[in-house]
C-alpha positions in Angstrom: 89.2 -12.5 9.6 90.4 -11.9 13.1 93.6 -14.0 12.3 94.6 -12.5 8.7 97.5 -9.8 8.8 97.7 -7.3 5.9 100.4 -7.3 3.5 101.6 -10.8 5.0 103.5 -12.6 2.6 102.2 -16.0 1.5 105.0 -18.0 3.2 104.1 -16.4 6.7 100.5 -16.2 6.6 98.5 -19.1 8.2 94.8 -20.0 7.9 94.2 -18.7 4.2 93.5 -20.1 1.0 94.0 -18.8 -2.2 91.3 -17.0 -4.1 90.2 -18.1 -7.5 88.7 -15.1 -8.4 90.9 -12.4 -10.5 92.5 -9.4 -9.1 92.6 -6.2 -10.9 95.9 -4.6 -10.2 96.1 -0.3 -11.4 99.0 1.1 -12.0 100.3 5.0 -12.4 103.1 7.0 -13.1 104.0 10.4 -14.6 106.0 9.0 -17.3 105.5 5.3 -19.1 109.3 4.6 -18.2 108.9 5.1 -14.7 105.1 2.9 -15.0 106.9 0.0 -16.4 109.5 0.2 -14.0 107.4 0.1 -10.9 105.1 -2.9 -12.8 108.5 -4.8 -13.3 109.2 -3.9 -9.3 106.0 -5.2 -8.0 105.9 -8.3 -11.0 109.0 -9.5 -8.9 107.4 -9.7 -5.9 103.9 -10.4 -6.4 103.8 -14.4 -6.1 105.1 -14.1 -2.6 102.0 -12.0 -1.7 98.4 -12.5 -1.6 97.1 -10.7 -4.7 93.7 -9.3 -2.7 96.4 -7.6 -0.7 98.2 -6.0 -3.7 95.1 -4.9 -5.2 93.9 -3.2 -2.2 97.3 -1.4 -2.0 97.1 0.0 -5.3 93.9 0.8 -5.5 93.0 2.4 -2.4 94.0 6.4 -2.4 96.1 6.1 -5.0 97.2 9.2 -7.4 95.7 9.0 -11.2 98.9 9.8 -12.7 98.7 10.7 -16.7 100.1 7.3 -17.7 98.4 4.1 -17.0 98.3 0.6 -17.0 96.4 -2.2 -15.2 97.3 -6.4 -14.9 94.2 -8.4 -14.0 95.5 -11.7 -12.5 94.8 -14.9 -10.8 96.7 -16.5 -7.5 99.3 -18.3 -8.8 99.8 -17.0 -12.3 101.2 -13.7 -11.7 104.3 -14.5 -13.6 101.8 -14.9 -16.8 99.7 -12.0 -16.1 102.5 -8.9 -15.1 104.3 -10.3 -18.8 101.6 -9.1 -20.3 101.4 -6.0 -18.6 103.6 -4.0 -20.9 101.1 -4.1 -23.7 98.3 -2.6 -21.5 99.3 0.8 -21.1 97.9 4.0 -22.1 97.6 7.3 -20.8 94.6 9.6 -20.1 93.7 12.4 -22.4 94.7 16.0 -21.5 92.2 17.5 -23.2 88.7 17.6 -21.2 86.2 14.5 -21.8 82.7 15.7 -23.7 79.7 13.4 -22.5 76.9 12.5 -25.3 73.5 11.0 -24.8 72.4 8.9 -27.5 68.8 8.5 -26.9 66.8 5.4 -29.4 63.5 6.4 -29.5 62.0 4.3 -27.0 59.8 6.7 -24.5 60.9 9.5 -26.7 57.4 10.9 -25.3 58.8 11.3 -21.4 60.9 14.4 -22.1 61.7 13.8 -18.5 64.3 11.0 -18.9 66.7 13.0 -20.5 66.4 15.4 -17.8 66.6 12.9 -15.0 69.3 10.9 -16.3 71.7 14.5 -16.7 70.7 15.1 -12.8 71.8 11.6 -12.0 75.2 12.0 -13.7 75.9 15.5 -12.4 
């Protein structure tokens, strides 16, 4: 939209409406104290912003920090949604991630699946 400014906050921005449609939010830190702290930081602010602004701001080049967390909420209920957010952490493995291929039995005779699915993924 040629009239929509990034990171406006609701109360200054003119000509949009608010979106129905959920935002996914990702959060990461290198510790889980400093994750929930910067969740609680941006949970103070987030109603006065457009949430399609906040989720392009923390997803776009962000760092995957060990420790994790993610919020998906809705214009309007962010209060609701970042309260939750506490019980949505995790943090990635440190160990590296094995990939399996499970494989029913359906074309078991096109050997060839197998191998084209492995040169998809890699």
């Amino acid at each position: 939209y040629p009239w929509y400014r990034h990171a406006t906050k609701k109360s200054n921005s003119q000509n949009v409406r608010p979106s129905k449609k959920a935002a996914l939010l990702c959060f990461s830190a290198h510790d889980k104290t400093t994750l929930l702290r910067n969740v609680t930081a941006i949970g103070g602010v987030a109603a006065e912003y457009h949430l399609s602004d906040l989720a392009y701001t923390l997803n776009t080049r962000r760092t995957k920090f060990a420790h994790r967390a993610y919020i998906v909420a809705r214009e309007g209920e962010e209060a609701e949604a970042f309260a939750k957010a506490a019980s949505q952490t995790g943090s990635a493995s440190k160990k590296p991630v094995s990939i399996g291929f499970l494989f029913t039995g359906q074309g078991v005779g096109i050997i060839s699946n197998a191998v084209e699915e492995i040169r998809l993924i890699t």
